[in-house]
C-alpha positions as CSV (number, residue, x, y, z in Angstrom):
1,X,61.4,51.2,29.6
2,X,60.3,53.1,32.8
3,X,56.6,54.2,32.6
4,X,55.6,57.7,32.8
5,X,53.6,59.4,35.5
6,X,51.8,62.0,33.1
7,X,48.2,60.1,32.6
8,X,47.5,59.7,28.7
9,X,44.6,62.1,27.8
10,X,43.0,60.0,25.0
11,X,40.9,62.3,22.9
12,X,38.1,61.1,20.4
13,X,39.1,63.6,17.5
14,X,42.7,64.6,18.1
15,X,44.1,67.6,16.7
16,X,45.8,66.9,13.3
17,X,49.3,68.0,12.2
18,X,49.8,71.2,11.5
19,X,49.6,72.7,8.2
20,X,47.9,69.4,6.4
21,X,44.2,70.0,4.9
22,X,43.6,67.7,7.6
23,X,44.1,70.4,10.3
24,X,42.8,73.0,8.1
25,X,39.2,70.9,7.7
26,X,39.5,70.0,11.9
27,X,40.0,74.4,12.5
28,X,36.3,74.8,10.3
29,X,34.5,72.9,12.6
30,X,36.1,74.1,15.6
31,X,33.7,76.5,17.2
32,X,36.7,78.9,18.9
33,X,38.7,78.8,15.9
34,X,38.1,81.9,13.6
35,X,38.9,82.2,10.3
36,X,41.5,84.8,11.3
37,X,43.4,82.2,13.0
38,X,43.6,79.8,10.5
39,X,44.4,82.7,8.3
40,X,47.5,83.2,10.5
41,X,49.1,79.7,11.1
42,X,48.0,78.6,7.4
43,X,47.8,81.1,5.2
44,X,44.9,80.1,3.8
45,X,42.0,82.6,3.4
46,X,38.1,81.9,4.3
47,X,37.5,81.3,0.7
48,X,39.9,79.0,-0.2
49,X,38.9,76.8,3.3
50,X,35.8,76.9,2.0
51,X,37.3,75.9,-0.9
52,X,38.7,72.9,0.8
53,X,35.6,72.2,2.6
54,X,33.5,71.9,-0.5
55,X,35.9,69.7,-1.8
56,X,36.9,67.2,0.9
57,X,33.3,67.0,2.6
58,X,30.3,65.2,1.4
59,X,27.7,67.7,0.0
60,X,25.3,67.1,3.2
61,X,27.9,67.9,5.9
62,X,29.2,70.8,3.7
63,X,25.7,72.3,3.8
64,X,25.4,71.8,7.3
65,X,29.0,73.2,7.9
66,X,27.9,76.1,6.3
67,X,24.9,76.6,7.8
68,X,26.3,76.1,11.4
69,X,29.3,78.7,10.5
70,X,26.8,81.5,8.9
71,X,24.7,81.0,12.4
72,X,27.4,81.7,14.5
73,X,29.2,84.6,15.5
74,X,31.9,83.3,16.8
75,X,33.9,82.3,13.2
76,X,34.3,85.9,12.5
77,X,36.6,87.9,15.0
78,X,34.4,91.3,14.0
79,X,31.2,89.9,14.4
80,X,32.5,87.7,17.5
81,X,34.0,90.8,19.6
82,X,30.9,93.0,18.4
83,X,28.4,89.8,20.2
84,X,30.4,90.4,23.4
85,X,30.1,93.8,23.2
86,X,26.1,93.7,23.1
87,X,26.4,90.9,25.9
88,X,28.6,93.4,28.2
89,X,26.1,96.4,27.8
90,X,23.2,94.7,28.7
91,X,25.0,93.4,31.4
92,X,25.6,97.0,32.5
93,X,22.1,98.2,32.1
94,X,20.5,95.5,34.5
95,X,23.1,96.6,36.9
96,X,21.6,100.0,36.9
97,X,18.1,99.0,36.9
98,X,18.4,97.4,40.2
């Protein structure tokens, strides 16, 4: 068997297969992931992965979960795009202050 040039990127939590509660559970703790998007290749809504978390996590690493997803902006699309928003006008206004 002839070996293959491409190097092997070996990754310490690969992504699971699609569609399994295992990929649905690795998508929550993705930071760049939104609920959206799992919403989209799953069909599964951000109540029902919570749901899912509740269920396959232990209650410490649920709570934390939760607390790191209600913290950040970036699980929601909305809240996520209105962030960047408030980034880019600030931005703006120290242009014009200098």
């Amino acid at each position: 068997m002839k070996k293959s040039h491409r190097p092997i990127t070996k990754v310490k939590n690969p992504e699971p297969k699609m569609g399994s509660v295992d990929w649905v559970i690795w998508a929550a703790w993705a930071d760049r992931i939104t609920f959206e998007d799992i919403e989209k290749k799953t069909g599964k809504t951000e109540s029902e992965v919570i749901k899912i978390m509740r269920k396959s996590l232990k209650p410490s690493s649920f709570r934390l979960w939760r607390k790191r997803v209600n913290s950040q902006s970036i699980k929601h699309r909305k809240k996520f795009e209105y962030s960047r928003k408030l980034i880019r006008s600030k931005i703006k206004k120290e242009e014009y202050l200098d």
